[in-house]
Every structure is written in structure tokens, then in C-alpha cells.
C-alpha positions as a Markdown table, in Angstrom:
| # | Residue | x | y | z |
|---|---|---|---|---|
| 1 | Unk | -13.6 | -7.1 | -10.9 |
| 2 | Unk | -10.4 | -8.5 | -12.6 |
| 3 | Unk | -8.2 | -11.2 | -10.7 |
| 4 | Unk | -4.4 | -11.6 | -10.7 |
| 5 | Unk | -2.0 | -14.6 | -9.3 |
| 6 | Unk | -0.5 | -13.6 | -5.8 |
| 7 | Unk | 3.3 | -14.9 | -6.6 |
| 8 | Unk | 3.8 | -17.9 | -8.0 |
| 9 | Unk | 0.4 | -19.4 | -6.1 |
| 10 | Unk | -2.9 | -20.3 | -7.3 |
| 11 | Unk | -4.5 | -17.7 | -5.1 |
| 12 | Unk | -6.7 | -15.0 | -6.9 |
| 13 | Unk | -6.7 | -11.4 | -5.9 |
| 14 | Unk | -8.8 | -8.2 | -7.2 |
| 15 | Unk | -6.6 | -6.2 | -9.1 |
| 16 | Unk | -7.8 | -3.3 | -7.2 |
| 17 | Unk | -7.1 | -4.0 | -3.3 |
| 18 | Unk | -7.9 | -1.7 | -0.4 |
| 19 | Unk | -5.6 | -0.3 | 2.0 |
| 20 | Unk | -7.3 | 0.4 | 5.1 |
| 21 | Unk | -5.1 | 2.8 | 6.8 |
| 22 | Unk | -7.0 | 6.1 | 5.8 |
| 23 | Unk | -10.3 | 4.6 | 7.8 |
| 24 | Unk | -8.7 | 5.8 | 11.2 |
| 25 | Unk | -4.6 | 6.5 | 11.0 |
| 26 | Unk | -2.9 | 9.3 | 9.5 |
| 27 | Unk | -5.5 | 11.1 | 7.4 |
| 28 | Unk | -7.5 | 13.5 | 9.1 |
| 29 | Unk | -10.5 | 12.4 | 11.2 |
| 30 | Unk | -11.6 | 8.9 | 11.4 |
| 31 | Unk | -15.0 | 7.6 | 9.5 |
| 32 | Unk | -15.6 | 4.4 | 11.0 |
| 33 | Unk | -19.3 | 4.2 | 9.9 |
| 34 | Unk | -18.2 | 5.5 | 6.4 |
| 35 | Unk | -15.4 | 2.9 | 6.8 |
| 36 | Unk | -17.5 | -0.1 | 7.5 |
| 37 | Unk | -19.4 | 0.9 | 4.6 |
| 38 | Unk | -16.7 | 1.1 | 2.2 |
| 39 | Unk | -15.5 | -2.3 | 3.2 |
| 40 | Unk | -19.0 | -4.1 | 3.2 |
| 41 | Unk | -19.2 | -2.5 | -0.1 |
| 42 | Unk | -15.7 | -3.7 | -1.3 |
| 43 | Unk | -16.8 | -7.4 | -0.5 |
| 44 | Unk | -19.9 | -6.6 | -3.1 |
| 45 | Unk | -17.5 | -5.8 | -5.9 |
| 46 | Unk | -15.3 | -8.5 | -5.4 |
| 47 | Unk | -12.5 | -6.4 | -3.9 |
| 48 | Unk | -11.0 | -9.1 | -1.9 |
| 49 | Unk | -7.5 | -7.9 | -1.2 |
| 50 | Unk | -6.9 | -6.0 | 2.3 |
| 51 | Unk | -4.2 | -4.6 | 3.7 |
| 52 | Unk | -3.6 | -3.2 | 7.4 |
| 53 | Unk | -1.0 | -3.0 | 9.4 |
| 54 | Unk | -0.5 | -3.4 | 13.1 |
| 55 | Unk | 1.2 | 0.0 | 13.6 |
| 56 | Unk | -2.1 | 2.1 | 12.2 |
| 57 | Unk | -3.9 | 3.5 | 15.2 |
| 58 | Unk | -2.0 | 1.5 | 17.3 |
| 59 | Unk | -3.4 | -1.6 | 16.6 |
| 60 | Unk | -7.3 | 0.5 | 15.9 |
| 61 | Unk | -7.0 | -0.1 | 12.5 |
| 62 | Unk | -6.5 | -4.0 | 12.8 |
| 63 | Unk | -9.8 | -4.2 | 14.9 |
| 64 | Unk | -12.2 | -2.1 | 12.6 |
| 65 | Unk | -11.1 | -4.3 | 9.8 |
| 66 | Unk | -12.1 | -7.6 | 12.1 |
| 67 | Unk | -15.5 | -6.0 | 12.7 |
| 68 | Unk | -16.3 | -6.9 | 9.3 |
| 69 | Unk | -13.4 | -9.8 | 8.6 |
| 70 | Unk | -14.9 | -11.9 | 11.2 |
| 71 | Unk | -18.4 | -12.3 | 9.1 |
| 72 | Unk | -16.4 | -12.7 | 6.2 |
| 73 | Unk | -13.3 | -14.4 | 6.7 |
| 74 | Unk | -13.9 | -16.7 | 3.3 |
| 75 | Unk | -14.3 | -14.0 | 0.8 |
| 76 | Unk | -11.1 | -11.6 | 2.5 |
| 77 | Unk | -7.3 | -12.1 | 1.3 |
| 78 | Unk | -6.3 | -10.7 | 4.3 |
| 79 | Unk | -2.5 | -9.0 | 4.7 |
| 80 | Unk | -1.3 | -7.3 | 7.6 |
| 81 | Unk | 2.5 | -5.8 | 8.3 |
| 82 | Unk | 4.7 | -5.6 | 11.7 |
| 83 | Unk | 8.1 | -4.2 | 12.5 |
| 84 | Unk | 7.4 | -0.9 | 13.7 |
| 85 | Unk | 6.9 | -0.5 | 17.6 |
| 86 | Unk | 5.3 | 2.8 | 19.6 |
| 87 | Unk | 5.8 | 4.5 | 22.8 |
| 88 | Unk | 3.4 | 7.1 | 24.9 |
| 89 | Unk | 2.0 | 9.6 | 22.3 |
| 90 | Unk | 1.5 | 7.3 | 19.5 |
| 91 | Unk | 4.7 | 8.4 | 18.4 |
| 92 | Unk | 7.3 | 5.9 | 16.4 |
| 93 | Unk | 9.8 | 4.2 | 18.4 |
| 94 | Unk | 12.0 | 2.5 | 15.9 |
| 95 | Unk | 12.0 | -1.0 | 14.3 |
| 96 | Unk | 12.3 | -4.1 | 15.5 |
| 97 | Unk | 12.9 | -7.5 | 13.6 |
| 98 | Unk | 13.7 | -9.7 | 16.3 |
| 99 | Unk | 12.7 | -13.2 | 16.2 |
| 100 | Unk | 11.5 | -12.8 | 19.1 |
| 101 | Unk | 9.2 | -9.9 | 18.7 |
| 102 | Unk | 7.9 | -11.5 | 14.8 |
| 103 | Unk | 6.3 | -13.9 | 17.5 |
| 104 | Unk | 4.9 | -11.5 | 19.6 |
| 105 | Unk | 3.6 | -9.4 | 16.9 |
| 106 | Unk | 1.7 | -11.9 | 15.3 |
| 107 | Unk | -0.1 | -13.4 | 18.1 |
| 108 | Unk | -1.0 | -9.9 | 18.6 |
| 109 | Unk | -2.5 | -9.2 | 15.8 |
| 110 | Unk | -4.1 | -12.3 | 15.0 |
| 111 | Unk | -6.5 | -11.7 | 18.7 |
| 112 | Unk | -6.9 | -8.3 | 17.5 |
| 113 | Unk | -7.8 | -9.2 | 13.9 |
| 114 | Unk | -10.0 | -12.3 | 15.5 |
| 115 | Unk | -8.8 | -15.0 | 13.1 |
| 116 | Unk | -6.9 | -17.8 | 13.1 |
| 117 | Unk | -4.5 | -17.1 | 10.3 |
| 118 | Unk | -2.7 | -13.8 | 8.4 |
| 119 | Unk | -3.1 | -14.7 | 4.5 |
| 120 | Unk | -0.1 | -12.4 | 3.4 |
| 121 | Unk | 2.2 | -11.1 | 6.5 |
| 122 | Unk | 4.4 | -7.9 | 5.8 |
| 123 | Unk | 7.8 | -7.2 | 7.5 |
| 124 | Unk | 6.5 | -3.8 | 6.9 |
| 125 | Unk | 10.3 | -2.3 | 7.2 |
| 126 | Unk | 13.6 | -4.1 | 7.8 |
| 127 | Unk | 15.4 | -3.4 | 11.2 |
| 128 | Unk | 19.3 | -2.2 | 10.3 |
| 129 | Unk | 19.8 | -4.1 | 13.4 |
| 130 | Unk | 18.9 | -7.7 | 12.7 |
| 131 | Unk | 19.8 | -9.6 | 9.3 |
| 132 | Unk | 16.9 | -9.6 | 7.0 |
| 133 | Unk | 17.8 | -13.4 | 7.0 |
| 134 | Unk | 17.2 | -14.1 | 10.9 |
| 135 | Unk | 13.8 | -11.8 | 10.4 |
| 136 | Unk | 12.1 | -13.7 | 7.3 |
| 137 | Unk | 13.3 | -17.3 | 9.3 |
| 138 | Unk | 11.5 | -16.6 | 12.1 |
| 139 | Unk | 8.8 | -15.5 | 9.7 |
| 140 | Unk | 9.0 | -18.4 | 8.3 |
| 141 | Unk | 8.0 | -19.8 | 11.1 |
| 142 | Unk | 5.0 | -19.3 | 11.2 |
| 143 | Unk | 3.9 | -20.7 | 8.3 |
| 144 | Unk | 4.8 | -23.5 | 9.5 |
| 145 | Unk | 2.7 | -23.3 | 12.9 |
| 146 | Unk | -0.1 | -22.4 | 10.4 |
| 147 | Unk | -0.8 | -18.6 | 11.5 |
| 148 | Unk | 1.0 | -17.3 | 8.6 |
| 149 | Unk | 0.1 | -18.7 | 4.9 |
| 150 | Unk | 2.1 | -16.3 | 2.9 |
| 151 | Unk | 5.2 | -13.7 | 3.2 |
| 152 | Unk | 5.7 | -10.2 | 2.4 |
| 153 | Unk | 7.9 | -7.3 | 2.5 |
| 154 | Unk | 7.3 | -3.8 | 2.4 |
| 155 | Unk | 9.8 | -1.2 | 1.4 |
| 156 | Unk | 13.3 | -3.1 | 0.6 |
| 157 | Unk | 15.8 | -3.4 | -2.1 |
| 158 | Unk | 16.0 | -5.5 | -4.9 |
| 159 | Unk | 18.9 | -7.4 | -3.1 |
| 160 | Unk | 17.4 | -7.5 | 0.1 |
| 161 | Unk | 14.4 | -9.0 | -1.5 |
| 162 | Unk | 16.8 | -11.8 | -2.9 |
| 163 | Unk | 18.4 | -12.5 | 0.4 |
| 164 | Unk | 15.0 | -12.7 | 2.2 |
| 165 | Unk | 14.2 | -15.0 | -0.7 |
| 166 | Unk | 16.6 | -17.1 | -0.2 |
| 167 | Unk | 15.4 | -18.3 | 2.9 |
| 168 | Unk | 12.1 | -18.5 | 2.5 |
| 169 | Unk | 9.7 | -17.7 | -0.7 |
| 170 | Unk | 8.1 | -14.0 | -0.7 |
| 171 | Unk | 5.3 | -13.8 | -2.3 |
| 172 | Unk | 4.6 | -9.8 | -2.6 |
| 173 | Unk | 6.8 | -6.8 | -2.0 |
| 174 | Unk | 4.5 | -3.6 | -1.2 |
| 175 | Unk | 6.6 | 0.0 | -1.6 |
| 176 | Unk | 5.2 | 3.0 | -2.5 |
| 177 | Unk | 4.9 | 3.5 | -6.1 |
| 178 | Unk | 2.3 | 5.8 | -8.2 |
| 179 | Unk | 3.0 | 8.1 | -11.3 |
| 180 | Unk | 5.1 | 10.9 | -9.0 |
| 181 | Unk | 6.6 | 8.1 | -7.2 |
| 182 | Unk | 8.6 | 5.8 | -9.6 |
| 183 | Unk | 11.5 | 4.5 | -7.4 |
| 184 | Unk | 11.1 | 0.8 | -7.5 |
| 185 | Unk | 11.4 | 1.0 | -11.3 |
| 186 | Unk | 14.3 | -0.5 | -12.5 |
| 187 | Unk | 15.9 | -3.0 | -10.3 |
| 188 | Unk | 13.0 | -3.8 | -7.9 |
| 189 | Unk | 10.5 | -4.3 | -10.8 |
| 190 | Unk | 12.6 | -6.0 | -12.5 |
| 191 | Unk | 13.6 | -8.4 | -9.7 |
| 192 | Unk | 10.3 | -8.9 | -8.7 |
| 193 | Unk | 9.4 | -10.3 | -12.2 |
| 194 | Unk | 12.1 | -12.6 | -12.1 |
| 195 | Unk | 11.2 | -13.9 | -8.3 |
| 196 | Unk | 7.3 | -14.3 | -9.3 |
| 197 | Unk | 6.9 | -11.9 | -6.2 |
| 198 | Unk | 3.6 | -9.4 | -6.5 |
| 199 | Unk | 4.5 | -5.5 | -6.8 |
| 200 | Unk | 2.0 | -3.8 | -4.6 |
| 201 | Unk | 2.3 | -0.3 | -4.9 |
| 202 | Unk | 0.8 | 1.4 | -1.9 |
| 203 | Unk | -0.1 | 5.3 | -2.0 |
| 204 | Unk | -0.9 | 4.7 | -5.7 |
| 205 | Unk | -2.8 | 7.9 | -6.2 |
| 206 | Unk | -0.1 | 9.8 | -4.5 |
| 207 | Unk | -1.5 | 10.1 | -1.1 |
| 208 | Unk | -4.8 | 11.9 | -3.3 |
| 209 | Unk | -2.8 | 14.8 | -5.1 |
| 210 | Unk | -3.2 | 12.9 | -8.4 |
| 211 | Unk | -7.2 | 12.6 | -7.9 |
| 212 | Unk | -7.2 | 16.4 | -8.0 |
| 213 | Unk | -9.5 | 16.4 | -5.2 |
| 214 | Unk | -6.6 | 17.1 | -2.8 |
| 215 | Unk | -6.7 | 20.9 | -1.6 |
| 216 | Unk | -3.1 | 20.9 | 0.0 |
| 217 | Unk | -3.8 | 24.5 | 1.4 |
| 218 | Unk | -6.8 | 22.9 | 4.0 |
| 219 | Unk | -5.2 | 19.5 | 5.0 |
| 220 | Unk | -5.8 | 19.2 | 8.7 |
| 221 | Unk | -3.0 | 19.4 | 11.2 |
| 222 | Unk | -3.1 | 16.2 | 11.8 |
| 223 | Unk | -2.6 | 14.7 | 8.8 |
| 224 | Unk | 0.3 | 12.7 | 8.4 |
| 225 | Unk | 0.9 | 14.5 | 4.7 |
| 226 | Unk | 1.4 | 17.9 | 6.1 |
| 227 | Unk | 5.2 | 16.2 | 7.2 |
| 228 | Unk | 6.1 | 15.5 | 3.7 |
| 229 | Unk | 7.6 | 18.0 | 1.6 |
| 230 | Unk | 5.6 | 16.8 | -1.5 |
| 231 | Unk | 2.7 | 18.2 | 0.5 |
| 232 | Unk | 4.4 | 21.7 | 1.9 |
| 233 | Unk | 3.4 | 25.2 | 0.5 |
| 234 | Unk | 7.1 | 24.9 | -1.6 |
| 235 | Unk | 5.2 | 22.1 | -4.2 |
| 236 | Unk | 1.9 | 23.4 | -3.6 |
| 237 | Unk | 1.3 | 25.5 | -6.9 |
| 238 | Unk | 3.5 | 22.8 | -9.1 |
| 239 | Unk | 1.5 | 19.7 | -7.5 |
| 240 | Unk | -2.0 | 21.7 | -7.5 |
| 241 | Unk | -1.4 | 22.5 | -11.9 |
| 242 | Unk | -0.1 | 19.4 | -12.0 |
| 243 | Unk | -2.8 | 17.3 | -10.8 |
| 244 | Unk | -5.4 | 19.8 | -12.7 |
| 245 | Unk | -4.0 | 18.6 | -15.8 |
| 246 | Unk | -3.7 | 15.1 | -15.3 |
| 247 | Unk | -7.5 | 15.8 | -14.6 |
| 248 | Unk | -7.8 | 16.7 | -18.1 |
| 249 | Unk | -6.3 | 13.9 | -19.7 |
| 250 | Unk | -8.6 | 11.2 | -17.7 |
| 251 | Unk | -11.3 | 13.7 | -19.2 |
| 252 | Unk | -10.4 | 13.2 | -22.3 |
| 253 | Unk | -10.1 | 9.3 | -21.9 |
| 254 | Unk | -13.3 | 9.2 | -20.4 |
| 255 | Unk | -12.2 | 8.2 | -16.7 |
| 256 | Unk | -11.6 | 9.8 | -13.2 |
| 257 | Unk | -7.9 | 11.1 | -12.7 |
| 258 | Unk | -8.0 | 8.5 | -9.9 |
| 259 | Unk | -9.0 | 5.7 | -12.6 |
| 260 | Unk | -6.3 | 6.8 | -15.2 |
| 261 | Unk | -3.7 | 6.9 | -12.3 |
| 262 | Unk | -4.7 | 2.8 | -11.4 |
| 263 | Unk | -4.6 | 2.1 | -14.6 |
| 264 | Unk | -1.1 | 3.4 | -15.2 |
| 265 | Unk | -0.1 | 0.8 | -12.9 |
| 266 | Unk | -1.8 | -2.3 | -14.1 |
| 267 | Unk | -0.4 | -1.6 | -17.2 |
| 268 | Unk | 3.1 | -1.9 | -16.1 |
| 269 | Unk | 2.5 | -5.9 | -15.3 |
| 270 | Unk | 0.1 | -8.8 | -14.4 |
| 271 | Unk | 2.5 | -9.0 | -11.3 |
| 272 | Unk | 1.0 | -5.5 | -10.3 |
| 273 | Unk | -2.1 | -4.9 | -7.6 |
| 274 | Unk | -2.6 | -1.6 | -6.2 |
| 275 | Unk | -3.9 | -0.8 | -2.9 |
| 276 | Unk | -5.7 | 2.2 | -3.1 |
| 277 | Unk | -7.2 | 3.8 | 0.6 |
| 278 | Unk | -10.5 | 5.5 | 1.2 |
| 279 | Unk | -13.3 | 6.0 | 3.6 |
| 280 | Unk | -16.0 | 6.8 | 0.9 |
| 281 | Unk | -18.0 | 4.0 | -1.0 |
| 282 | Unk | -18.2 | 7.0 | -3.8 |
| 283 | Unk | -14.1 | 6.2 | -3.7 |
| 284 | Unk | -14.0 | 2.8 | -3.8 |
| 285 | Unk | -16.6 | 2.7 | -6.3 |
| 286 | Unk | -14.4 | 4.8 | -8.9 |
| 287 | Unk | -11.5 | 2.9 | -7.9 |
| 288 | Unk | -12.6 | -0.2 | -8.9 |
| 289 | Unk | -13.7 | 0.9 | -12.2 |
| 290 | Unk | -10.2 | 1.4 | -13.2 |
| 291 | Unk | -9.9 | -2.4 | -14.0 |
| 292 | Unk | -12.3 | -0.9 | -17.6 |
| 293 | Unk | -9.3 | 1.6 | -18.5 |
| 294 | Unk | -7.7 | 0.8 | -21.4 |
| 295 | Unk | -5.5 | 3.2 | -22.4 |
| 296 | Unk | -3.6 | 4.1 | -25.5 |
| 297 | Unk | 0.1 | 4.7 | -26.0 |
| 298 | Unk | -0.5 | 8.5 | -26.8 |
| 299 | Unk | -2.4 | 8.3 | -23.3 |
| 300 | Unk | 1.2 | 7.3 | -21.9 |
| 301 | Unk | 3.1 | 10.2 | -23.5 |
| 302 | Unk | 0.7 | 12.7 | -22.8 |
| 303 | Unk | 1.3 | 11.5 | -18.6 |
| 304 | Unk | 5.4 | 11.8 | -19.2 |
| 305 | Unk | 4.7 | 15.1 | -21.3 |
| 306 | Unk | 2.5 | 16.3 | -18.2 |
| 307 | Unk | 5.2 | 15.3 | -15.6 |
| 308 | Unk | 7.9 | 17.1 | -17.5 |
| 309 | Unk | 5.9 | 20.6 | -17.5 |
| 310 | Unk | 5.8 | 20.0 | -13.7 |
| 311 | Unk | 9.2 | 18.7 | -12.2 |
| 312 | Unk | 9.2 | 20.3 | -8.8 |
| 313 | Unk | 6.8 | 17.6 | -7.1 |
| 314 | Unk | 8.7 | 17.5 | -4.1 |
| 315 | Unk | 10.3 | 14.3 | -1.9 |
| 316 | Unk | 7.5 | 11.6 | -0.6 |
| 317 | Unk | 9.3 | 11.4 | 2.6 |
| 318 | Unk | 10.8 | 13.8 | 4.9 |
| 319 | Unk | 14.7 | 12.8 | 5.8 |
| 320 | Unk | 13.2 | 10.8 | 9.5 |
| 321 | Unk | 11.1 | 8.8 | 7.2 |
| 322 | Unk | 13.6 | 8.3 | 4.6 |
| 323 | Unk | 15.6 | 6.7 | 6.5 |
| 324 | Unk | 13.7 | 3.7 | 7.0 |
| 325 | Unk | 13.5 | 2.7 | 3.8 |
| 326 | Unk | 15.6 | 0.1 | 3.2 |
| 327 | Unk | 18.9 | 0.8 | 0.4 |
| 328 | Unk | 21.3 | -2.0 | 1.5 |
């Protein structure tokens, strides 16, 4: 496994990380055996770069992770988000980025996670509601009380990155961002690079469409990606051709589609780590083998030449998710 720089700090983490969500929120059936096997097998390559998030499974996701965090707590970067709150049904309440509630949050997590200290902690969205500013202070915090080493965001614009900045260092700015999601390039990138904040892109393999192992006609009903129009019968035929072909250039390059689409991303910046989700060792396996891609500029055209055959990918959220995504 490769290692890049988290921020400006001397800390080392995998190029590849692992995004835990997938093992029990928002994709189908749990795995939890499957899942504890894909992170004991994560620690064995090296992968030492996790992300969670107290929202998935309502705080479920956050204690499968401590199941094998505890026994491991040395060899684990360990990042975890708040903002979001729930009601009865599991179903999203709205935001909150009270000072107040940053406190709650993280003494929350931290019992369920069963450590003493969040590595990297996310203000996974801002609240419209509360300056960004009074948020990342209270935030700040933290760091201060020695629960929190490090600071995130998740989701913002380049400008609110630069007023969160400006009251406390951020050392990593997770958004989504793959080949069929490009929003953050441009100003966000670019902002990023001049902060020495990390870019991790989350959903880097577009939610599995790019993998080509995605069959959007047998997704279960409850999978979170049957309420996004990029996974709706109206993209179905464009996304399904689309990902078949991107299938054939990693074929000819002599890597997984899933390996090509990783290394897409590294090769946009040394500021860059993915976060790539699975329950299958199989999965994290390949994933991690895309640190070995090294690919050609023709490799690059042949993507944009791809993308252009197949333009009607569809929106990565629906208008209610949309909306919490930050453009102030």
C-alpha cells in the first residue's frame, strides 16, 4: 500500500481508505460477518484510513467498526462525521450545528466507537442555520479537550471551506467525487491545494455503476440508490453501456473497471485519498490494487471519449438531498 500526507501533518494514510457505510446502512442487506472480514483484512494490507459516520444505521455502523477498532486502535486512522440528526423510522430529521449538539455528538460517538479520541472529525453537512464559523469553534473545541485530533468537512464550498479555515485548520474535505461526478473540480480542488486540506472523494466508483457489476434493474427496495435519478430506469440503458465500456478500457489496461476508476483519482493529486465501500474482502482486495495503475494519457482520453458517447448519466442526488449540499 501507498501512503499520502493527511493536510499539512506528518500523519500517513493509505491511498486507498475504506468507507464503512455499505457494511450495514443504505445498501441492501447488511454483512456483518462479511464486514468484519473485510476490515480485518483491510488492516492486513495496510489500509489504515476509515471512515464512518454517526448517522449510518443510526449509530450501528459506528459500533461494528469498534468491534474491530478496539483490538486495533494503533494501526486505524480513524474518521467519523456528525450533523445529521434522526427521528422514529430512521428517517432524516434535518441538520444541526449547534455548539451545543458538536458536544453531544462526539461524546456519543466516542462510547459507541469505544475510544478515547476521533483521529479526523467530519461536520458531515453544514446547518443553513448556524455560521459555519460558530460550528468549526466549537469543533475546535475539542481538540483542545483531546477527543478530537484533526478537522474535517464533508460536502461545502470552496468559500465555506476558507471561512471554516479561518478559525481553525481543516485538514480534509470529503464530497463526493468519481469520474460521473466531477463537481468539486474547479474551485474546490483548487482551494483545497492551496489550504493543504486532503480531497476525499467519497462514492468514488459511483455508488458501483462504474465497477460494471451494478445491475440497476435488481437493486433492492431498500437501497438508498433506487432514490437517486442516476440510478432510475430513465439512465438505466445510458449508465448500464456506459459502465460496459469503461469495462473495456480497464481490460485493455490490464485492471478491474473498479481499479482504473481509483486510479483516475490519484492521478488528479497527492492531496487525493479515496474512500472506496464494500462488504467483500474479494472488493477490498481489488481496490487496493489500484495504488499499481499507472495509466497513460491515451488512457485519459479514451475515459473523456467514453463519457461523451454517454451524456445522459443522470443527477447523484434527488432535489431533498440536493439541498443539503452546501453552495453558499
Amino acid at each position: 500500500m501507498e501512503y499520502r500526507s493527511l493536510g499539512t501533518s506528518n500523519e500517513q494514510l493509505s491511498a486507498i481508505g475504506l468507507g464503512c457505510m455499505v457494511f450495514n446502512h443504505g445498501y441492501g442487506q447488511p454483512d456483518i460477518l462479511g464486514s468484519v472480514a473485510t476490515m480485518n483484512r483491510a488492516i492486513e494490507l495496510g489500509i489504515n484510513f476509515w471512515d464512518t459516520a454517526d448517522i449510518y444505521a443510526n449509530g450501528e455502523n459506528e459500533k461494528l467498526v469498534a468491534e474491530v477498532l478496539k483490538p486495533n486502535r494503533n494501526k486505524i486512522f480513524l474518521a467519523t462525521k456528525f450533523g445529521f440528526q434522526l427521528y422514529a423510522g430512521n428517517n432524516l430529521s434535518g441538520l444541526n450545528g449547534s455548539p451545543a449538539y458538536v458536544h453531544s455528538a462526539v461524546e456519543a460517538s466516542l462510547q459507541r466507537l469505544k475510544t478515547d479520541v476521533i483521529d479526523l472529525y467530519y461536520l458531515h453537512r453544514v446547518d443553513p442555520a448556524i455560521p459555519v464559523e460558530e460550528t468549526v469553534g466549537a469543533m475546535a473545541e475539542l481538540v483542545k479537550q483531546g477527543k478530537v485530533r484533526y478537522l474535517g468537512l464533508s460536502e461545502v464550498s470552496a468559500n465555506t471551506l476558507r471561512r471554516a479555515y479561518a478559525v481553525h485548520p481543516i485538514s480534509a474535505l470529503q464530497s463526493e467525487y468519481s469520474i460521473l461526478s466531477r463537481d468539486v473540480e474547479g474551485s474546490i480542488l483548487d482551494t483545497c491545494r492551496e489550504l493543504g486540506v486532503t480531497f476525499v472523494p467519497f462514492s468514488p466508483l459511483a455508488r458501483g455503476l462504474i465497477t460494471n457489476r451494478l445491475n440497476l434493474a435488481t437493486l433492492d427496495d431498500n437501497d438508498f440508490r433506487k432514490q437517486l435519478p442516476r440510478y432510475q430506469e430513465d439512465h438505466q440503458d445510458n449508465n448500464q453501456k456506459l459502465a460496459a465500456g469503461f469495462e473495456k478500457i480497464a481490460s485493455g489496461i490490464g485492471c478491474s473497471a473498479a481499479q482504473l476508476a481509483l486510479a483516475w483519482l490519484l492521478e488528479k493529486g497527492e492531496n487525493i485519498i479515496p474512500i472506496p465501500g464494500t462488504k467483500q474482502v474479494k472488493y477490498l482486495e481489488d481496490n487496493a490494487g489500484a495504488v499499481d495503475v499507472q495509466l497513460k494519457p491515451d488512457d485519459l482520453v479514451a475515459i473523456e471519449e467514453l463519457l461523451k458517447l454517454y451524456p445522459n448519466i443522470g443527477s447523484r442526488y434527488s432535489e431533498k438531498y440536493q439541498t443539503m449540499v452546501d453552495k453558499s
